[in-house]
C-alpha positions in Angstrom: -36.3 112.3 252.0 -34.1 113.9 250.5 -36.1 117.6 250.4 -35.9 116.6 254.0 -32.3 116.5 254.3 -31.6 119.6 252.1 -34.0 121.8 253.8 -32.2 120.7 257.3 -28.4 121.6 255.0 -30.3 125.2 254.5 -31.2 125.8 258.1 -27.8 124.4 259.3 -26.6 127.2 256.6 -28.8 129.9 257.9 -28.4 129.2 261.6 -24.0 129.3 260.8 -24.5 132.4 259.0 -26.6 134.0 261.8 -23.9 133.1 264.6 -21.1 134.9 262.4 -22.9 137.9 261.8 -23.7 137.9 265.3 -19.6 137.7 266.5 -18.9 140.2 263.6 -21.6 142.5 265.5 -19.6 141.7 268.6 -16.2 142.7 267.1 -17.1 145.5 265.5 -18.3 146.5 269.0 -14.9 145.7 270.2 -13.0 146.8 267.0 -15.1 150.2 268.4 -13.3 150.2 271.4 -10.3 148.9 271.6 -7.8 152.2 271.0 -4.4 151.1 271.9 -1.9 151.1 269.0 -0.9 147.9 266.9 2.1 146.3 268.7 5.1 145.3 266.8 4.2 147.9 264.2 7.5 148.3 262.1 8.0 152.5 261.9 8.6 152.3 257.9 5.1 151.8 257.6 4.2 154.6 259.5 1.7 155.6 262.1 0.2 152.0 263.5 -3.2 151.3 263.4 -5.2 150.3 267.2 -6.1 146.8 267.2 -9.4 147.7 267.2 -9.4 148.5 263.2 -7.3 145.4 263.0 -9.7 142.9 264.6 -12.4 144.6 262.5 -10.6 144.3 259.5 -9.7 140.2 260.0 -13.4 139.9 261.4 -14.7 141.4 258.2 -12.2 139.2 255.9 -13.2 136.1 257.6 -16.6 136.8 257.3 -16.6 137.9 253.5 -14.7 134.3 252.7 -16.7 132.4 255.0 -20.4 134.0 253.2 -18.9 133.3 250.1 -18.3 130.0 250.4 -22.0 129.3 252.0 -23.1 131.4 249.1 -21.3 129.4 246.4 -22.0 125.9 247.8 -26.0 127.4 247.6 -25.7 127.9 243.8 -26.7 125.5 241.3 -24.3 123.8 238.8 -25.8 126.4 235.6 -25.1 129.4 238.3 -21.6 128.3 238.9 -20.8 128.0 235.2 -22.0 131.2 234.5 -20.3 132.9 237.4 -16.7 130.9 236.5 -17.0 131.4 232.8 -18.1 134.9 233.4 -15.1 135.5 235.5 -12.1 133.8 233.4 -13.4 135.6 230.4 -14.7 138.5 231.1 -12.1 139.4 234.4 -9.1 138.4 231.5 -10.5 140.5 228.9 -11.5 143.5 231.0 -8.0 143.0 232.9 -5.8 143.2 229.4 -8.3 146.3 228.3 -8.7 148.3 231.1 -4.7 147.8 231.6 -3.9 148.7 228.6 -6.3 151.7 228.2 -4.5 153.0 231.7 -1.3 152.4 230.0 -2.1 154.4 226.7 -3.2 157.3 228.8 -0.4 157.1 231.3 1.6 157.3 228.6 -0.2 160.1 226.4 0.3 162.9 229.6 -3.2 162.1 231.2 -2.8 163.1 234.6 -5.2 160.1 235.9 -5.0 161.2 240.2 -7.0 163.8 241.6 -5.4 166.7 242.1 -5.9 166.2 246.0 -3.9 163.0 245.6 -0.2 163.5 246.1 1.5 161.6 242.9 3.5 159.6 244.5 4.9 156.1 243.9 2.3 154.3 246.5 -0.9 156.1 244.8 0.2 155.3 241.7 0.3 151.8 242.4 -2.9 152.1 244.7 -4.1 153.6 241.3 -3.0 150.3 239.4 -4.5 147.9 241.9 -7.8 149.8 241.8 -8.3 149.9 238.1 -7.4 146.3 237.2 -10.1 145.5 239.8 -12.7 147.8 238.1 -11.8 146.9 234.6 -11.7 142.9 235.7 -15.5 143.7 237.4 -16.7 145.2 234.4 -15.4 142.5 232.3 -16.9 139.8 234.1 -20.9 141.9 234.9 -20.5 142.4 230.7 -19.8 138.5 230.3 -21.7 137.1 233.0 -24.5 139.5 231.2 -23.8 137.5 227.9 -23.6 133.8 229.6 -27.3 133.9 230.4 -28.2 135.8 227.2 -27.2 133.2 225.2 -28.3 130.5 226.8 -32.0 132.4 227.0 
């Protein structure tokens, strides 16, 4: 009975994840066309966006935190362990190293944009956010890599 019931959960699961790729297929036909500048754009931000690359943008961030929460309610309790410890450890220690290894070099002279990039105040921070995200994601592949060694 209860195989019964958790292969109907899956299929429910499935047929929910179908119907959302299907309207992001339809917005992105639709983020495609629609041309017309953002209204109520404030001017400090500069040139506004059309709502079509608006509408794609929400479609894709509802759909990312919807998949993710079908994909983590389909893990097992050992997967979710590894995946949380993985990610308090490994996404803190990777944050505080990678941090401080951009700090070290920012503060020995290393020119760390691309000479393309203007250095401006906004890349550098674009420059911040981007490499606490890599350092956090290498943290947590190296512990979530250890979690299931050990436990081998």
């Amino acid at each position: 009975m209860n195989n019964q019931i958790a292969a109907t959960k899956a299929a429910a699961s499935k047929k929910s994840m179908e119907d959302l790729t299907v309207v992001l297929c339809a917005l992105t036909v639709v983020g495609v066309g629609a041309t017309a500048a953002t209204p109520f754009w404030p001017e400090a931000w500069g040139r506004a966006p059309s709502i079509g690359v608006v509408v794609l943008a929400a479609s894709l961030t509802v759909f990312g935190v919807l998949h993710t929460l079908y994909w983590w309610r389909s893990l097992d309790e050992a997967a979710k362990e590894a995946h949380k410890w993985a990610w308090w450890w490994g996404g803190n220690l990777g944050f505080f190293v990678g941090g401080a290894a951009v700090v070290i070099a920012a503060f020995s002279g290393v020119n760390l944009l691309p000479a393309a990039v203007p250095h401006t105040d906004a890349a550098l921070i674009a420059l911040g956010v981007a490499a606490a995200f890599a350092a956090q994601a290498v943290g947590y592949g190296i512990a979530w890599c250890a979690w299931w060694i050990a436990r081998r």
